[in-house]
Backbone as CSV, one residue per row, in Angstrom:
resi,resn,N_x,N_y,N_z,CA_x,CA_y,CA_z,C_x,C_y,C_z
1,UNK,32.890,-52.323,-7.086,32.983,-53.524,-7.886,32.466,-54.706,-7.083
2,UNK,32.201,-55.646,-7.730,31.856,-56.909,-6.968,32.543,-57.684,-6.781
3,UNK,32.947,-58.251,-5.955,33.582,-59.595,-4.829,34.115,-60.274,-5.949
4,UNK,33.499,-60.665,-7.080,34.267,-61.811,-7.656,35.501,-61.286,-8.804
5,UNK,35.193,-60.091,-9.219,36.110,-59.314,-9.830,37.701,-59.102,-8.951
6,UNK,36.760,-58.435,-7.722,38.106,-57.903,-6.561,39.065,-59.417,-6.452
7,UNK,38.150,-61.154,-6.767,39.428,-62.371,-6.454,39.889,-62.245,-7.689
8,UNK,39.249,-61.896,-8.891,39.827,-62.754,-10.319,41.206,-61.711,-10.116
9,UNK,41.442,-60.232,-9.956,42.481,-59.238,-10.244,43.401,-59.927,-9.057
10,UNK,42.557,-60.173,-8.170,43.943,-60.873,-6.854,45.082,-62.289,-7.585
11,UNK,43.855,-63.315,-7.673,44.767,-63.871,-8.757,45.366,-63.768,-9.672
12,UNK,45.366,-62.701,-10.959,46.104,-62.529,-12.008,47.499,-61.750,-11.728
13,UNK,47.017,-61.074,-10.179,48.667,-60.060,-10.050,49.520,-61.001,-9.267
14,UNK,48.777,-62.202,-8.289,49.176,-63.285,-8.065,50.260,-63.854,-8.211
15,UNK,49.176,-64.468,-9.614,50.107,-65.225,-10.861,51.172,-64.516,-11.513
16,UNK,51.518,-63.377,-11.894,51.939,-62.457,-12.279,53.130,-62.238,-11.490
17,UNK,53.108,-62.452,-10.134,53.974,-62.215,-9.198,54.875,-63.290,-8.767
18,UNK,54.134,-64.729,-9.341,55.052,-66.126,-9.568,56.205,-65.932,-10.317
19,UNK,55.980,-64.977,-11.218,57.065,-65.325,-12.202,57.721,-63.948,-11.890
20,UNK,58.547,-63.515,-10.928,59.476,-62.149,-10.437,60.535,-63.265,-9.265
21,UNK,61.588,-63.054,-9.942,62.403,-63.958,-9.387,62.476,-63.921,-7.909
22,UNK,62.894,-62.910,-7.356,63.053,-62.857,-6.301,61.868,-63.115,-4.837
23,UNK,61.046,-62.966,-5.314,59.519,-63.014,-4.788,59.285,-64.356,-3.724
24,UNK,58.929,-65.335,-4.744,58.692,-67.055,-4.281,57.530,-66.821,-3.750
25,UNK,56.084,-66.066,-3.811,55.365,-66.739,-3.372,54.904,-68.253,-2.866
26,UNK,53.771,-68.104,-2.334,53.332,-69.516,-1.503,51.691,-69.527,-0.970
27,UNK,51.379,-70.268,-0.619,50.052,-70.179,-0.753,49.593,-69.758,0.469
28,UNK,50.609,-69.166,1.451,50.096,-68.276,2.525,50.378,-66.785,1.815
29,UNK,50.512,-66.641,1.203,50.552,-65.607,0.336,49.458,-65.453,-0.238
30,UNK,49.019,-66.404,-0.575,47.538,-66.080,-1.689,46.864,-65.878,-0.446
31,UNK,46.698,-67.077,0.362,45.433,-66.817,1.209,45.496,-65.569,1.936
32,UNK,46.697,-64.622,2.170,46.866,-63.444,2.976,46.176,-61.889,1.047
33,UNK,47.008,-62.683,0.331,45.840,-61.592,-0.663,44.447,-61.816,-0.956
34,UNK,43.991,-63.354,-0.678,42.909,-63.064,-0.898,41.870,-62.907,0.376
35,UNK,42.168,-62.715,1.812,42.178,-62.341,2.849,41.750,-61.072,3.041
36,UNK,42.583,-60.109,1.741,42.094,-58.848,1.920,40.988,-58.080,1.280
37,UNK,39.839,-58.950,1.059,38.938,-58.782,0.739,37.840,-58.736,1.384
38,UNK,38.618,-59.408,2.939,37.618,-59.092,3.812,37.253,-57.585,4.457
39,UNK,37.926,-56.696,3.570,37.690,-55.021,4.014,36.692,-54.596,3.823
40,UNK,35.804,-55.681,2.424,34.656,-55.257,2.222,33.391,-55.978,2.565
41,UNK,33.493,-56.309,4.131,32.400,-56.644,5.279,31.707,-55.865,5.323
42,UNK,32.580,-54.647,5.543,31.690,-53.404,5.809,30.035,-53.129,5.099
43,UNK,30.439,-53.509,3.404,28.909,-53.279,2.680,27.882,-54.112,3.223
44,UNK,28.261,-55.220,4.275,26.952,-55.712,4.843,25.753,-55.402,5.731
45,UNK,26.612,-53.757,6.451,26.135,-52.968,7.203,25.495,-52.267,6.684
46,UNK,25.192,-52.049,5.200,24.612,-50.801,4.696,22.904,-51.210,4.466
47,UNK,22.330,-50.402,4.029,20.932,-51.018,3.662,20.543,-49.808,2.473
48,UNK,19.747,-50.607,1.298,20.108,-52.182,1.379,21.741,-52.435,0.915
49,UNK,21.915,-53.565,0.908,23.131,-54.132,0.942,24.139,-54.190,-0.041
50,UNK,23.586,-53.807,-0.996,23.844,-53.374,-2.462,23.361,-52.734,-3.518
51,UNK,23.512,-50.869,-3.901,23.125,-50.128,-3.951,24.024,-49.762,-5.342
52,UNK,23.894,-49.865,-6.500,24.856,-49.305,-8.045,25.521,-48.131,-7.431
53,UNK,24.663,-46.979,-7.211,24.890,-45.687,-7.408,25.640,-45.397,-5.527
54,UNK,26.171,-45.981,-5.180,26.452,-45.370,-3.982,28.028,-45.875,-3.816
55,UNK,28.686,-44.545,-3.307,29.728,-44.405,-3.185,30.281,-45.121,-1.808
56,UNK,31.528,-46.761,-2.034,32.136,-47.443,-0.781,32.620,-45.915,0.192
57,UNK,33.558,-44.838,-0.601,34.428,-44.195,0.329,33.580,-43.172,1.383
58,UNK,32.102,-42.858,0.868,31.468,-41.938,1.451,30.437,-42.910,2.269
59,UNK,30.119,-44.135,2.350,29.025,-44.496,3.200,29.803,-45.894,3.636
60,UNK,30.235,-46.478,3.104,31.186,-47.631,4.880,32.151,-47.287,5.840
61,UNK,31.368,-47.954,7.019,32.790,-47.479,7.505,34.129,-47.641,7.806
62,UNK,34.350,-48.983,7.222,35.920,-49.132,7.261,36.507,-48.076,5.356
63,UNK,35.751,-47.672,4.482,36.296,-47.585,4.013,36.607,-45.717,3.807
64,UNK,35.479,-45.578,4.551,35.704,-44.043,4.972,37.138,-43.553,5.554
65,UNK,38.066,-44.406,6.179,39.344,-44.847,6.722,40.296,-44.832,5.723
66,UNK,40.125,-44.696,4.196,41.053,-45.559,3.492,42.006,-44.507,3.057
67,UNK,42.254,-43.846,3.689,44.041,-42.866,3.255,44.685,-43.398,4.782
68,UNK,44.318,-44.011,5.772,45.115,-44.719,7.033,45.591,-45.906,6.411
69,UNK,44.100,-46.540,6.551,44.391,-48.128,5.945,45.504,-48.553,4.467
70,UNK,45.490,-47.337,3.591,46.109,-47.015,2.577,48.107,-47.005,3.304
71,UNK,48.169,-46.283,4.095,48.862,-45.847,4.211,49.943,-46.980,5.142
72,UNK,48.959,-47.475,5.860,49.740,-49.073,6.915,49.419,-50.287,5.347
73,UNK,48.738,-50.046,4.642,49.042,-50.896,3.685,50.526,-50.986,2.596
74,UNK,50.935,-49.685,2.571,51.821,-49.136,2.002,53.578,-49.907,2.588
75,UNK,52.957,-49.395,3.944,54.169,-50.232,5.124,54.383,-51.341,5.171
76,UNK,53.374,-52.615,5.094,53.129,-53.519,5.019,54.138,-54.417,3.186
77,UNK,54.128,-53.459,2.349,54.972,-53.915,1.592,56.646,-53.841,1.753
78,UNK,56.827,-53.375,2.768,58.261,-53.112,2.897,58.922,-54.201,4.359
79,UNK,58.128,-54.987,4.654,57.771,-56.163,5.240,57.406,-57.390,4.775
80,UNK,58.483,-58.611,4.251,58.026,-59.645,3.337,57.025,-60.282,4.066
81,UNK,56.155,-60.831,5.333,55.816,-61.809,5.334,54.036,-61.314,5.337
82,UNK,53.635,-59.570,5.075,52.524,-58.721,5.327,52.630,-58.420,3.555
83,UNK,53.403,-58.578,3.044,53.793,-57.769,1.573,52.555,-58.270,0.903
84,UNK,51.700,-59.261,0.987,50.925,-59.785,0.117,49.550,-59.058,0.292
85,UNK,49.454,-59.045,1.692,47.649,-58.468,2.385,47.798,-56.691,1.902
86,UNK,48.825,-56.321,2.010,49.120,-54.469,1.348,48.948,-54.290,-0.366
87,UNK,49.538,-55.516,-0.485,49.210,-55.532,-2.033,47.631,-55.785,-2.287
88,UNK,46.964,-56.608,-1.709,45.479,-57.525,-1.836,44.781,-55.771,-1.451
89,UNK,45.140,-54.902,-0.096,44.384,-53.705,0.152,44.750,-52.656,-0.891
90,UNK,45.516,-52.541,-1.352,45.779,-51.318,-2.569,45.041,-51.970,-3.830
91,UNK,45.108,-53.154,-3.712,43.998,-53.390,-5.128,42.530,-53.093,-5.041
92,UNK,42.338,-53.496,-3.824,40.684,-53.235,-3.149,40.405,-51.788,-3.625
93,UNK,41.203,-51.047,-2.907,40.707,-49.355,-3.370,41.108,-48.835,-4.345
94,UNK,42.134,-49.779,-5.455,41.874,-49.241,-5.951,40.599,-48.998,-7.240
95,UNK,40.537,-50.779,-7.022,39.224,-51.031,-7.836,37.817,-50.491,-7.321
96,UNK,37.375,-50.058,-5.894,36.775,-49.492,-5.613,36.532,-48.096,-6.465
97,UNK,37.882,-47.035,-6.753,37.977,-46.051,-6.793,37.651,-46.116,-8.846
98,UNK,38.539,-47.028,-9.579,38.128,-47.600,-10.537,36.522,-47.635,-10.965
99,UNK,36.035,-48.486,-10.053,34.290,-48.590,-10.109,33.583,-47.040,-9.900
100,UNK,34.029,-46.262,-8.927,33.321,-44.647,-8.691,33.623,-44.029,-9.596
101,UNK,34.671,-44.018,-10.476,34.991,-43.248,-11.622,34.230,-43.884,-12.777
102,UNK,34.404,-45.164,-12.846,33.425,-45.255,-13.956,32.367,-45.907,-14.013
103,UNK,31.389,-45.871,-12.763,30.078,-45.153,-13.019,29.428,-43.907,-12.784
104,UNK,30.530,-42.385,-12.378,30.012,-41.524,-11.987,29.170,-41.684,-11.315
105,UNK,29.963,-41.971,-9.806,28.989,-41.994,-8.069,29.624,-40.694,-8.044
């Protein structure tokens, strides 16, 4: 998927997450979800740099990683002040994984 999709879903679960009582986001919160978008640096390494048909999990390399990164992301929610950047990385892959399914990469 593209960059601007991966902020609009950051903001709507965001916003979404304002209104769960217990929560209280803050805007080191946003900036730590929308922070985690920097996972996808990696496609700058590729050539060329943006390719439809090519699969993030099989050709970058941070994302070739992503059942680890998945997995300290996971941890990271059970930790309030990281809870936001685990949430921002499980959205990343999963919209990644979203995008490979439906364009058949």
């Amino acid at each position: 998927m593209i960059t601007p999709t991966h902020v609009a879903s950051n903001l709507i679960v965001f916003y979404a997450l304002m209104h769960v009582q217990n929560i209280n986001p803050n805007y080191i919160d946003l900036v730590l979800m929308l922070g985690s978008n920097l996972i996808d640096l990696d496609h700058l390494f590729s050539r060329p740099i943006y390719h439809p048909k090519r699969n993030p999990f099989k050709t970058h390399f941070i994302h070739k990683n992503w059942k680890i990164i998945t997995f300290f992301a996971v941890l990271m929610l059970f930790y309030r002040p990281l809870m936001f950047l685990g949430i921002g990385l499980i959205m990343d892959f999963l919209l990644d994984f979203i995008y490979i399914k439906r364009e058949g990469v």
